[in-house]
Structures are given as structure tokens and as C-alpha cells.
C-alpha positions in Angstrom: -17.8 35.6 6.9 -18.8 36.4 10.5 -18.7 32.7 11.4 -15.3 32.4 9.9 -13.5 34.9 11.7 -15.8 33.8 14.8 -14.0 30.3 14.5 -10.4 32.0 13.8 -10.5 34.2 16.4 -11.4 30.9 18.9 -8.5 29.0 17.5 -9.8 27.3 15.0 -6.7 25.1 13.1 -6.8 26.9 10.0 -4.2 24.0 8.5 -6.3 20.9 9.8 -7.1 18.7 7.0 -10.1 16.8 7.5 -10.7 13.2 5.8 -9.4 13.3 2.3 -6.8 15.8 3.5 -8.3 19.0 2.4 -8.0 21.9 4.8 -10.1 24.8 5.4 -9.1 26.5 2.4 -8.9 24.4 -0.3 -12.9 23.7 0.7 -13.5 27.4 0.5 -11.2 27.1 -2.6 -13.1 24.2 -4.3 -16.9 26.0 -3.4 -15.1 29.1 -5.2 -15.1 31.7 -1.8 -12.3 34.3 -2.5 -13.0 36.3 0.6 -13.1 33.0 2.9 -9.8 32.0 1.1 -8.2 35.5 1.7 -9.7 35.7 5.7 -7.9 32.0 6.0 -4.6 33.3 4.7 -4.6 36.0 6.1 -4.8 33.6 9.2 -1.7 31.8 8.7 -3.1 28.9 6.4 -0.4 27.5 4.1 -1.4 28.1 0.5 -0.1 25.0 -0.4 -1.6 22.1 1.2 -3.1 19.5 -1.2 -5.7 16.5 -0.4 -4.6 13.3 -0.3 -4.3 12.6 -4.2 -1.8 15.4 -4.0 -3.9 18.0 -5.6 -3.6 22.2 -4.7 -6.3 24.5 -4.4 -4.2 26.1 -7.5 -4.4 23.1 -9.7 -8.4 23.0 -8.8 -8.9 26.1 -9.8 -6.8 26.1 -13.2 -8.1 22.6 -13.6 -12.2 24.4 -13.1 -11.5 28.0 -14.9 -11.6 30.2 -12.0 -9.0 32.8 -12.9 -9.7 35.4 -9.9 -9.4 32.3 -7.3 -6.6 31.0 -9.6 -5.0 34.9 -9.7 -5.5 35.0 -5.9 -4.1 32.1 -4.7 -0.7 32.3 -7.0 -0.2 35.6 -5.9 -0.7 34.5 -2.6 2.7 32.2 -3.3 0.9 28.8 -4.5 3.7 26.3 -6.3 2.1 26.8 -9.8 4.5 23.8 -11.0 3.3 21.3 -7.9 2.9 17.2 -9.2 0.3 14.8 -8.3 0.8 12.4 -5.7 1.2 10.0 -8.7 3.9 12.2 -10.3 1.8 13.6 -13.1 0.6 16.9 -14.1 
């Protein structure tokens, strides 16, 4: 967590989306980190984003059974009703 907060407190883009357009906390969100997921919030990261296929950090958690990351991030304001880039889902 020290390294997180390390790279925040530098200026670290907490909304930059890497290849495949996942951002800094849908990664901590798909490797299941709730506290990395809360620091990054916290920070101003949009709960929101989705990769490139159009899927949330919500959906991939619903989608894999994690209920506390799935608990955390809706009460953090995810769109629990979001669509695919494709319009499913």
C-alpha cells in the first residue's frame, strides 16, 4: 500500500488507462485489492471507467463472485446497469 500512495502522492494519473484501457483500479479491481481500490478512489479515480470491450470493474466483479469488491465499488457510485461496448449485458 506504501508504494501506492507513494505513486499518488507524486502524481501518479490515477484515471490513465493503459493498453486495453484498464486504469489503475479496475487492475486492483480484477487481482481483487479492496484497500488499493478504496486508496485510488479516494484519489479521485472514476469508478466507472471500463476497458476497451466496455467492461466495469462492477461487471468483473459480479461477473467473478466477489461480493465485498462488488459491495464496495457500487457503493462507491459504479452504474450497476452499464452495457457492453457491443450493447449486451
Amino acid at each position: 500500500m506504501a508504494v501506492v500512495d507513494a505513486l499518488i502522492k507524486a502524481g501518479a494519473a490515477v484515471n490513465r488507462a493503459r493498453n486495453g484501457g484498464e486504469t489503475p483500479q479496475f487492475a486492483a479491481a480484477k487481482q481483487n485489492h479492496e484497500a488499493v481500490v478504496a486508496v485510488l478512489l479516494a484519489a479521485g479515480a472514476n469508478v466507472d471507467t471500463t476497458e476497451d470491450h466496455g467492461y466495469s470493474a462492477l461487471m468483473l466483479a459480479a461477473q467473478t463472485g466477489r461480493k465485498p469488491m462488488f459491495m464496495a465499488l457500487h457503493e462507491a457510485g459504479a452504474e450497476p446497469k452499464r452495457k457492453l461496448a457491443d450493447g449486451t449485458m
